[in-house]
DRENMISE-370070 format. One record per residue (C-alpha): residue number from 1; x, y, z; residue in one letter. Coordinates in Angstrom, 3 decimals. Example, Ala and Ser with C-alpha at 12.3 -4.5 7.8 and 13.67 -1.06 7.14 Angstrom:
<atoms>
(1,(12.300,-4.500,7.800),A)
(2,(13.670,-1.060,7.140),S)
</atoms>
This chain:
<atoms>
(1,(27.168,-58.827,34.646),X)
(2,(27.427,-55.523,33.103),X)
(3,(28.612,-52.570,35.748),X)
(4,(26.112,-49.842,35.720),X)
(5,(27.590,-46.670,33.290),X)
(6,(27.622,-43.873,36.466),X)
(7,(27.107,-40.466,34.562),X)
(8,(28.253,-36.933,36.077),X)
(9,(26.335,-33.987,34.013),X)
(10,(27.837,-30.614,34.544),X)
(11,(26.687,-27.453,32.779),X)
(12,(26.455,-24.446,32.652),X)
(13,(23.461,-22.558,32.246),X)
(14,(22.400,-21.642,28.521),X)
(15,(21.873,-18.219,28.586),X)
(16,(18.259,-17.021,27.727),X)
(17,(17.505,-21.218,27.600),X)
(18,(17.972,-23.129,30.679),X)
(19,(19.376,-22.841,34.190),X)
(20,(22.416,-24.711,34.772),X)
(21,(20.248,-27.657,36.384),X)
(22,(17.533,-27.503,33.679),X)
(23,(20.683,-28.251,31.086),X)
(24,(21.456,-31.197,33.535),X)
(25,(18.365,-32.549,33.668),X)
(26,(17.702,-32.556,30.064),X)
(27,(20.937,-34.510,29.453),X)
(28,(19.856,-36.923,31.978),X)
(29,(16.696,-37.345,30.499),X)
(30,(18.296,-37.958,27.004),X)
(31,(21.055,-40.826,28.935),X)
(32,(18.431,-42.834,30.765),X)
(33,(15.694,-42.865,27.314),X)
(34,(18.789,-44.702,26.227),X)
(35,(20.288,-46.644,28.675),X)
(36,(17.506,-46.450,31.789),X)
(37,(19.949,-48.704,34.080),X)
(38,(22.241,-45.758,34.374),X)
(39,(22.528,-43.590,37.340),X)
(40,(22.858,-40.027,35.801),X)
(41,(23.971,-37.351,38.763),X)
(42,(22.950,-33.435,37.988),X)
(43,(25.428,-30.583,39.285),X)
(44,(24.277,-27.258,39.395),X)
(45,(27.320,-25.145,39.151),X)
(46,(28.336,-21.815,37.858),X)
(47,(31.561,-20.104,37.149),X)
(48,(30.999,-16.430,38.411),X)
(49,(28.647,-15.594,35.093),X)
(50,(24.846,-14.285,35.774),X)
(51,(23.117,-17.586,37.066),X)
(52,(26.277,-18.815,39.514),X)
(53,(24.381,-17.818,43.037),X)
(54,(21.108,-19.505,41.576),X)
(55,(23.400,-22.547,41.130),X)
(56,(25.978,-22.694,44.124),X)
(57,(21.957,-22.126,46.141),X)
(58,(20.061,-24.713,44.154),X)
(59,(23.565,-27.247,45.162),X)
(60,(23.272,-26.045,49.064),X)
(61,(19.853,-25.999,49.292),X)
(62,(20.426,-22.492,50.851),X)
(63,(17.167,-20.442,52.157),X)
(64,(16.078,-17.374,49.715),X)
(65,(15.929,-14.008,51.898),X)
(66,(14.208,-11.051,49.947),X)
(67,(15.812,-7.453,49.992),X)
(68,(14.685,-4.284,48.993),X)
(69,(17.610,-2.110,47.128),X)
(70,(18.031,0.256,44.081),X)
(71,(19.140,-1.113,41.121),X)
(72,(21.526,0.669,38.038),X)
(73,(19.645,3.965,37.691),X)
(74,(18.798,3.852,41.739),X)
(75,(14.902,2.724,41.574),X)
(76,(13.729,0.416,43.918),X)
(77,(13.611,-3.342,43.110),X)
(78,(13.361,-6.760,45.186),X)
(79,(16.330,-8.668,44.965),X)
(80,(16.760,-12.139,46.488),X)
(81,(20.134,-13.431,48.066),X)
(82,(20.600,-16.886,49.323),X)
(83,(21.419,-17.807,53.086),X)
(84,(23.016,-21.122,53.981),X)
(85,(25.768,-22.633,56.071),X)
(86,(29.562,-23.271,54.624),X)
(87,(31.915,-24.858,56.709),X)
(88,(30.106,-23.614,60.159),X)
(89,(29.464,-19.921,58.531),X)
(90,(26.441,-18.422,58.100),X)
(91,(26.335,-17.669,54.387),X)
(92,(25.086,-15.212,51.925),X)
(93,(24.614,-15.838,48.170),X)
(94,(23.792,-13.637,45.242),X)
(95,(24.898,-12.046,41.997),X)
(96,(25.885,-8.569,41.594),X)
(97,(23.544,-8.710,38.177),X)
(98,(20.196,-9.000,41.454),X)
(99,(21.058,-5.511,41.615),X)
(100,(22.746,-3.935,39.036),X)
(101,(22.518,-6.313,36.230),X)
(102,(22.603,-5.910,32.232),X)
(103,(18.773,-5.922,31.823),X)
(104,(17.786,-2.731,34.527),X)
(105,(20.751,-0.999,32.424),X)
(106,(18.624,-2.120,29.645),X)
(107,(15.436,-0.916,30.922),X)
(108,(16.783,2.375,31.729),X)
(109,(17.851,2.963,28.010),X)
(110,(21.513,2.111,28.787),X)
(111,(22.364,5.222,30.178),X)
(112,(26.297,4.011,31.025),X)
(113,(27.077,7.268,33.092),X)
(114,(24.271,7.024,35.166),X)
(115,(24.870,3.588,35.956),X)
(116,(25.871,2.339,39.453),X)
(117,(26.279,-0.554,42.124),X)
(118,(24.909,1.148,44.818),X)
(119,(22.516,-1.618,45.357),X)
(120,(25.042,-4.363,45.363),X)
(121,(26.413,-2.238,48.627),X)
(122,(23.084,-2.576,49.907),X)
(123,(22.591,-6.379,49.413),X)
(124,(25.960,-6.378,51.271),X)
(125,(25.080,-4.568,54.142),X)
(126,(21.373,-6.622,54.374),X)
(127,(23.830,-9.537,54.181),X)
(128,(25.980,-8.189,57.616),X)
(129,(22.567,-7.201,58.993),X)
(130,(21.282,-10.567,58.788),X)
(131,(24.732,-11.839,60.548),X)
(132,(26.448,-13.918,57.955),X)
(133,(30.270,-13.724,58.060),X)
(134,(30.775,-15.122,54.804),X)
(135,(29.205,-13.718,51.252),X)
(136,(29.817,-14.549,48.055),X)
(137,(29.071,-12.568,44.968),X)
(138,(29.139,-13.947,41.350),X)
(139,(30.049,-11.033,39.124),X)
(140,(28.683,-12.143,35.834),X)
(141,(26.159,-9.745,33.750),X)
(142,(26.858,-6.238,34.712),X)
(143,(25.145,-3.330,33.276),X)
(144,(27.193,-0.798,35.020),X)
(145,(30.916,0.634,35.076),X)
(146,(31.302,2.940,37.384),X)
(147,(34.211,0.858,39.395),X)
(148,(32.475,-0.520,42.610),X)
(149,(32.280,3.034,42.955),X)
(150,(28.355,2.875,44.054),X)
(151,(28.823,-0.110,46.079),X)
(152,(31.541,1.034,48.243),X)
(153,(29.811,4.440,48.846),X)
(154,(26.356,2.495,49.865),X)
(155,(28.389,0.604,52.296),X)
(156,(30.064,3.932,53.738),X)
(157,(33.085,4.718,51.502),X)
(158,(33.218,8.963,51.059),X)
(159,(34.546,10.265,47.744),X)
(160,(35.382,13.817,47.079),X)
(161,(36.293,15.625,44.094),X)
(162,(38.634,18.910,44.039),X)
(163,(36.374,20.785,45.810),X)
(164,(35.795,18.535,48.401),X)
(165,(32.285,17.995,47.285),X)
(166,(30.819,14.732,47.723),X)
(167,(30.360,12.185,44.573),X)
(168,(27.158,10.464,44.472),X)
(169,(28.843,7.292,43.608),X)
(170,(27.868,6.799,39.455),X)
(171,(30.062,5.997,36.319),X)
(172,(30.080,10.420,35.446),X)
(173,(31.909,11.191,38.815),X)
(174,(34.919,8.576,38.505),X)
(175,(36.853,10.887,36.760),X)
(176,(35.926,13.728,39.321),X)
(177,(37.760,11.494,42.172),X)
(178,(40.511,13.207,44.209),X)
(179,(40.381,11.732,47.414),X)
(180,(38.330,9.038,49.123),X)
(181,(37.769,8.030,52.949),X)
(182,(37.531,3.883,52.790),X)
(183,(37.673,3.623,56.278),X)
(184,(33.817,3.208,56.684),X)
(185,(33.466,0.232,54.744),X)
(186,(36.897,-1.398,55.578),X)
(187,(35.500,-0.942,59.226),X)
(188,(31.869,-3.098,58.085),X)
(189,(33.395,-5.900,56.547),X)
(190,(36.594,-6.214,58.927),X)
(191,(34.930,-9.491,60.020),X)
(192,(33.585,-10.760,56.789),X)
(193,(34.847,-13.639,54.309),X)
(194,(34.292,-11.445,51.214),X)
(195,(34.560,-13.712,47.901),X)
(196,(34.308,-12.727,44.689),X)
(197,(33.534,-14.599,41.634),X)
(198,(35.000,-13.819,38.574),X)
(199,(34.643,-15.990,35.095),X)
(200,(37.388,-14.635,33.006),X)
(201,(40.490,-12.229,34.660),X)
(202,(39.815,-9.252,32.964),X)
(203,(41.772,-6.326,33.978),X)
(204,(40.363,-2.846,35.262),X)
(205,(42.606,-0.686,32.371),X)
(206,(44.167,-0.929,29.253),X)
(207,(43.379,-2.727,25.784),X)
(208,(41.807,-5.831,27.679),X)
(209,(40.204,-3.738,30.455),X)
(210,(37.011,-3.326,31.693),X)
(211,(36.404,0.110,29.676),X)
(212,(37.590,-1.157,26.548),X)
(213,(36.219,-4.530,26.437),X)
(214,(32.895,-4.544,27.966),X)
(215,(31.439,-1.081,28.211),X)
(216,(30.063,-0.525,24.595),X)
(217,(27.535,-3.208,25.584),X)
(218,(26.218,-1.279,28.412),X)
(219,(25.891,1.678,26.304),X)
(220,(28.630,3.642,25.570),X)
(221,(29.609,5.204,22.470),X)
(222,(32.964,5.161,20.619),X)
(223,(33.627,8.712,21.750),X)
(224,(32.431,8.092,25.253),X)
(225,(35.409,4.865,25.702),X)
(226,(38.871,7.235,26.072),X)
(227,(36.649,9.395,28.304),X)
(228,(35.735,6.692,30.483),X)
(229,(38.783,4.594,30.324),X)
(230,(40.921,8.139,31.506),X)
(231,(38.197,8.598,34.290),X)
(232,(38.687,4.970,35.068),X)
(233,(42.581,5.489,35.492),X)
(234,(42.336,8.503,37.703),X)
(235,(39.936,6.532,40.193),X)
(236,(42.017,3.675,40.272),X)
(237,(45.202,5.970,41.115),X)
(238,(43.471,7.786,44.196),X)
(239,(41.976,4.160,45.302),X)
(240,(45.065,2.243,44.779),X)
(241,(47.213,5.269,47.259),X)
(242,(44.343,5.169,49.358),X)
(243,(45.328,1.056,50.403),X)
(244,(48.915,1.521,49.909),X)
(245,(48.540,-1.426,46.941),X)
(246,(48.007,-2.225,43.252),X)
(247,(44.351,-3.614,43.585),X)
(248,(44.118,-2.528,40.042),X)
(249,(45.991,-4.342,38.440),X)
(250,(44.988,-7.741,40.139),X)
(251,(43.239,-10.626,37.206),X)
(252,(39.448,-10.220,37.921),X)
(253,(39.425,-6.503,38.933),X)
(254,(37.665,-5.690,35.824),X)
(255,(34.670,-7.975,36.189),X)
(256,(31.140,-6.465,36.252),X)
(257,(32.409,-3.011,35.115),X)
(258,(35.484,-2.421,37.801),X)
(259,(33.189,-3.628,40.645),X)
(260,(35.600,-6.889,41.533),X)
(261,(38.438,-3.802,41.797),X)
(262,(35.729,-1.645,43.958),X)
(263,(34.665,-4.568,46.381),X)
(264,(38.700,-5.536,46.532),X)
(265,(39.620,-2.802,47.977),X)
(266,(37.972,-3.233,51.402),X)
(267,(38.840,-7.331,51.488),X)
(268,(37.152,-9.099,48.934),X)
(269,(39.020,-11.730,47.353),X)
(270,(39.038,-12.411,43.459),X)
(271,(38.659,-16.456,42.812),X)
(272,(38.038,-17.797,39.427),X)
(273,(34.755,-18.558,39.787),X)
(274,(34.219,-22.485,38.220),X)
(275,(36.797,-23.620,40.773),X)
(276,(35.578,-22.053,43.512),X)
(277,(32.435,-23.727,43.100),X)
(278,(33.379,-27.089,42.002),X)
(279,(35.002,-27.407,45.136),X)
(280,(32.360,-26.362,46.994),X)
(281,(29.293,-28.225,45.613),X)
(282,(31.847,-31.625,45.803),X)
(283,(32.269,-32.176,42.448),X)
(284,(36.168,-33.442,42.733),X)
(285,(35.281,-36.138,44.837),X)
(286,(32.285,-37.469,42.873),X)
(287,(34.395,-37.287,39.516),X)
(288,(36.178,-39.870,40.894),X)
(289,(33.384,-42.372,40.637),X)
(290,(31.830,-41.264,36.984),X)
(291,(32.570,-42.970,33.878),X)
(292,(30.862,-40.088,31.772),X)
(293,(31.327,-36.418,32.788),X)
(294,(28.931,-34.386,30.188),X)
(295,(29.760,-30.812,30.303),X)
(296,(28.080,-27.845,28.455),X)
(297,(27.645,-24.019,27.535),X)
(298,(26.068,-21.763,25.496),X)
(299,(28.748,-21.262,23.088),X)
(300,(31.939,-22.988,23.311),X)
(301,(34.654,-20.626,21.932),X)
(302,(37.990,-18.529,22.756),X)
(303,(37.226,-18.259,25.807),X)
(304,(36.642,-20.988,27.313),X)
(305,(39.828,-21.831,26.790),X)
(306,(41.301,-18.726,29.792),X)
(307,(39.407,-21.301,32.372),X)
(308,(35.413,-21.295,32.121),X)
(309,(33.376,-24.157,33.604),X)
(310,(32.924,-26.902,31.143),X)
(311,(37.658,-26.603,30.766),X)
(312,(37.290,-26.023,35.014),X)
(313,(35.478,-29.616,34.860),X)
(314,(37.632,-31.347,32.936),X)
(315,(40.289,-30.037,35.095),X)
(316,(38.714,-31.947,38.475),X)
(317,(37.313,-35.008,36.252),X)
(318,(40.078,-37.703,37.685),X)
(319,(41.092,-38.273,34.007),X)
(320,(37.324,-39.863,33.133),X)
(321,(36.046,-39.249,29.733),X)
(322,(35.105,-35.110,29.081),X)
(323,(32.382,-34.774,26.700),X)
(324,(31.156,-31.028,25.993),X)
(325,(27.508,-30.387,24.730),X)
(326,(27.129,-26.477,23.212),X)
(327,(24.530,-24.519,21.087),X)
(328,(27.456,-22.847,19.285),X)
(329,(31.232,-24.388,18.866),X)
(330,(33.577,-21.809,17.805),X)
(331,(36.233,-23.558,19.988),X)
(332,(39.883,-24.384,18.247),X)
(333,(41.971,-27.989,18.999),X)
(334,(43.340,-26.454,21.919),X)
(335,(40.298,-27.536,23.994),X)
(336,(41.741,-30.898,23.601),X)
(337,(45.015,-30.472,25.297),X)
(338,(43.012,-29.083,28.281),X)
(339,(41.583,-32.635,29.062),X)
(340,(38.125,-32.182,27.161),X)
(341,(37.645,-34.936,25.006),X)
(342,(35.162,-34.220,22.307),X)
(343,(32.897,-30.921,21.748),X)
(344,(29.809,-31.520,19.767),X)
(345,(27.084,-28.822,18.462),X)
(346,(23.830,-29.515,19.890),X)
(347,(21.882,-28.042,16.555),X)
(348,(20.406,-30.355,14.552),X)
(349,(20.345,-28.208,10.972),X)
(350,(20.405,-24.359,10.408),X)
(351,(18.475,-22.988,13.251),X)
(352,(17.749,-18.925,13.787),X)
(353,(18.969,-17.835,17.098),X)
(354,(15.279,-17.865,18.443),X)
(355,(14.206,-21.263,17.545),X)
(356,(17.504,-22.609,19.159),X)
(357,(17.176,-20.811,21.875),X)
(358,(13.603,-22.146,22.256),X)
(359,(14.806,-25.920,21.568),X)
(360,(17.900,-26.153,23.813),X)
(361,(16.189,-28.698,26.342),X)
(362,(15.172,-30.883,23.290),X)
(363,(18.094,-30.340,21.415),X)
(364,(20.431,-31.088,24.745),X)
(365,(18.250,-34.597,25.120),X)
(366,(18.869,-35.464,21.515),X)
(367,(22.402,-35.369,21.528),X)
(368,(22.685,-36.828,25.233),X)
(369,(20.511,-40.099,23.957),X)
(370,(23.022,-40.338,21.145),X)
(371,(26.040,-40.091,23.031),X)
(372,(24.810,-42.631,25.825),X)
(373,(24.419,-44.827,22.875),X)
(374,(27.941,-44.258,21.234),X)
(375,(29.949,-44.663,24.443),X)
(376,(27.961,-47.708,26.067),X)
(377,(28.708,-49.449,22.889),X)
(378,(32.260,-48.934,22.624),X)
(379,(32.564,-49.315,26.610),X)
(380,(31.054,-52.236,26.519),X)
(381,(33.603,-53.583,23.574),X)
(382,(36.148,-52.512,25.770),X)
(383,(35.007,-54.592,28.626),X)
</atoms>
């Protein structure tokens, strides 16, 4: 009697395509049209990128609580958070992007040095309100770069600049920073599990810093980045004396535009983002059943090499076959030696960016009914 082929499928979300669990369930469509005796389990997982809080919540089943904040250019916007209970604490969810994502930068003409998180503060302080002592922010698809700067001064952080005037808290006054009072916001979340998700350890300064890397694509210009990378460096100095540490220089402070430095500086904790929520959705232990794990992202490259989900999952897959499904592979060999077993293109011929974008669910159930077919047949050889 044949043993029924258990299946794991664990992907990211495609982004612009399909959620994290609408990749899953796709691939599990495209397994059991092929072998319908399998049992095909869907993760919905994340690793700190835009879309990580709508997976971790989808996984816990947590509760959706709506909040009204400001977003990147301060006007007002609904943003919704997830509430649910981890390890006996009452839990918030969300990521930063609810607030002060990419696409408000976008809508307000990608005006960088107007930019702020000010409304990631206020989900924060909705998120104390409501009386959870844990919250966890993914801090994937910024549109702003002004440090945590905003955030920290919505949840009571003062800033002042040589004058002693107060800064309002945007990218422009960064560079205007000569002293700061943290005291307010150290005293909020004094109680609070803060834990940030990160999905690559990009640094707040330097060649590889958030400045250099990442702020052209929320709108600054080439003469703008020495500006801003030199306004950057003086805010991090006065923060840095301010806590007696080197929070700048910590792997993740640069996510989302400096705001992983800004929300680290009054407790939050940096934590590559995949692992963290592997663990916590239970995806180690179930690994250890599978006999397929089918991993996936948008485009499988350079970096996801430094640690992104579908290398996280291979990581925590007991040493059971790795197979990565991506729209794009740009990835060298050395995906191999990190325990993922085969990477495969899910295009089926020269495609334009829209029409693959508007395929991905077909394409991803294509190429998982022709890998159920490949492995069951060699499996069962092997049996």
């Amino acid at each position: 009697m044949k043993k029924m082929l258990n299946v794991i499928a664990a992907l990211d979300s495609f982004k612009g395509s399909l959620s994290s669990l609408d990749a899953g369930e796709a691939v599990r469509r495209g397994i059991l049209k092929r072998i319908p005796s399998a049992a095909v389990t869907v993760f919905a997982v994340g690793d700190g990128g835009e879309g990580t809080a709508s997976a971790l919540c989808q996984s816990l089943r947590a509760d959706q609580l709506e909040i009204r904040v400001h977003d990147t250019h301060m006007a007002p916007i609904t943003a919704v958070m997830g509430i649910t209970m981890i390890d006996g604490m009452k839990t918030a969810i969300f990521d930063m992007a609810s607030a002060a994502g990419i696409t408000f930068a976008k809508s307000h003409g990608f005006d960088i040095l107007h930019s702020t998180t000010y409304g990631v503060g206020e989900m924060i302080c909705a998120a104390v309100s409501s009386g959870c002592s844990e919250i966890i922010i993914g801090l994937g698809g910024s549109g702003t770069s002004d440090g945590g700067m905003g955030a920290l001064t919505a949840l009571g952080a003062v800033f002042y600049d040589a004058h002693q005037n107060l800064l309002n808290g945007c990218t422009a006054s960064l560079g205007s920073v000569v002293s700061c009072d943290l005291t307010p916001a150290l005293q909020l979340l004094k109680d609070i599990k803060l834990t940030l998700l990160y999905d690559a350890g990009v640094m707040l300064t330097g060649e590889k810093g958030a400045v250099r890397m990442f702020s052209r694509q929320k709108g600054a210009t080439e003469e703008m980045i020495p500006r801003l990378e030199s306004a950057m460096l003086q805010y991090a100095a006065v923060c840095d004396k301010a806590v007696s540490a080197s929070v700048s220089c910590l792997p993740g402070a640069g996510a989302a535009g400096g705001l992983g430095y800004g929300l680290s500086l009054v407790g939050g904790k940096l934590t590559p983002g995949a692992d963290y929520v592997l663990k916590t959705i239970g995806f180690p232990k179930a690994a250890e059943s599978a006999d397929l794990i089918v991993t996936g992202e948008g485009k499988t490259d350079s970096q996801t090499e430094t640690g992104k989900l579908p290398v996280a999952v291979s990581r925590y897959s007991s040493g059971k076959p790795v197979v990565c499904l991506c729209g794009k592979n740009e990835a060298g060999e050395g995906l191999y030696s990190l325990g993922i077993d085969a990477v495969f293109s899910i295009c089926d011929g020269p495609l334009a960016l829209n029409e693959s974008m508007e395929r991905t669910g077909e394409l991803l159930e294509k190429s998982a009914f022709d890998l159920a077919g490949l492995f069951q047949k060699f499996r069962c050889k092997s049996e």
